[in-house]
N, C-alpha and C positions, 0 to 999 in steps of 0.2 A: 919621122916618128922615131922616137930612141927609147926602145923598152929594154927593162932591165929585168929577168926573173931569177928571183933565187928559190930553191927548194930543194925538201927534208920533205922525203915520205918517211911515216912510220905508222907500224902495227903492232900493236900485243896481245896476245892471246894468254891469258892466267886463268888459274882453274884450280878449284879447291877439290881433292882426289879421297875419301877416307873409305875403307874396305874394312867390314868387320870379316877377319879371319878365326881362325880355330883356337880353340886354348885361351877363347877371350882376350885375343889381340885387335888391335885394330890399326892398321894402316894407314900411314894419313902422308900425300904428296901437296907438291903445289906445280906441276908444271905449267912450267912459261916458255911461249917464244916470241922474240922479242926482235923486230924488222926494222932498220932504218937506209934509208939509201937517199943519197942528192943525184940530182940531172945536172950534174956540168953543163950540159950540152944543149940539154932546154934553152928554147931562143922564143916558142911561142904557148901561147895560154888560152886555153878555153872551159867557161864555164858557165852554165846555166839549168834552171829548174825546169822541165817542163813536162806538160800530162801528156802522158803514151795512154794511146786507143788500142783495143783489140783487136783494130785493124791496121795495126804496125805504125809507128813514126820512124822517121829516119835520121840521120845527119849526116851530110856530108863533108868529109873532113877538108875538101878542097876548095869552100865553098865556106865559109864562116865571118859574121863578125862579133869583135869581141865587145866587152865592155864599153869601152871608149869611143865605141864605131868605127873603129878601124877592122876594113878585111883580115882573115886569118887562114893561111892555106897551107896546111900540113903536108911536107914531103915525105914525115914517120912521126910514127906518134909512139911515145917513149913511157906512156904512162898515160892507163882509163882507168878512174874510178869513178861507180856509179852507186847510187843510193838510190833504196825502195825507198818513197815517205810511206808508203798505203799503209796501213794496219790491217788490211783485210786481203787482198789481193796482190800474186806475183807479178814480173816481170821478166822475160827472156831479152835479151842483148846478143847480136849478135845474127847473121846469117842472111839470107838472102839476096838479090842483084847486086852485084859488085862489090859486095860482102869485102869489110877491112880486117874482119877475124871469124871466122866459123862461131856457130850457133854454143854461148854458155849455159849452163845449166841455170833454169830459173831462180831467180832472185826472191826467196820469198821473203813476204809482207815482214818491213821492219828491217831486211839484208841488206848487204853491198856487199862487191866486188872489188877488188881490187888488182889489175894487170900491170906490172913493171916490165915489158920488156920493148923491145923496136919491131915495132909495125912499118913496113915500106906502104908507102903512100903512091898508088898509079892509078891511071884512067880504070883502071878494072879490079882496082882494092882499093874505096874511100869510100863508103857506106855505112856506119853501122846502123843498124835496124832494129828496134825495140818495140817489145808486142805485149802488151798486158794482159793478161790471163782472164780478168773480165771487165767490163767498166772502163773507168778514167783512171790510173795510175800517176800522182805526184812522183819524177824521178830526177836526182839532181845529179847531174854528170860533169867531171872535173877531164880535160884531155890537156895533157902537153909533152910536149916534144919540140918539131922542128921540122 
């Protein structure tokens, strides 16, 4: 099999800032910040939607296949990003046996996450573990690395 990935993450955060101040002034900003970064080094890709329970789903990064049906087995994972679909309820990512990144702060209904950095991948860090706050949570999660 001969895969080839290219990628560009990006984020923008803009926001419209107006403060009425004294003397009938009013202050008006737009701060932006604005992320873009490629994985050179990215060799492998994983992505799929699936419902998280309140009583945790998992994935293991070691242990994957992808689109094509080819296995997919992360030695670091270089880049997670996870999408709430729910409109009503959170989602936590993160924590538990053999845990690949400690416990993030819940995802609420409508959020994502976004992790850019190098996760080492071993027999006792390739887990993450996703817990829905109640119900069936839609979550769509993007991993790559290598």
């Amino acid at each position: 099999m001969s895969e080839v990935i290219t990628s560009t993450i990006s984020a923008t955060s803009k926001f419209l800032h107006q403060n009425s101040e004294p003397f009938n002034t009013t202050y008006s900003g737009n701060p932006t910040l604005a992320y873009s970064n490629n994985l050179p080094s990215a060799t492998k890709l994983y992505y799929t939607t699936i419902n998280v329970t309140s009583s945790s789903s998992t994935i293991d990064v070691t242990s994957l296949t992808d689109a094509y049906g080819f296995p997919v087995t992360f030695t670091q994972v270089q880049h997670l990003h996870v999408v709430n679909n729910d409109a009503t309820n959170s989602v936590t990512v993160g924590g538990g046996t053999n845990a690949l990144l400690a416990a993030l702060p819940a995802i609420v209904e409508g959020g994502q996450a976004m992790l850019t950095t190098n996760l080492a991948v071993s027999s006792s860090s390739k887990i993450i573990t996703l817990v829905a706050s109640a119900s069936t949570v839609s979550t769509s999660i993007v991993i790559a690395g290598d």
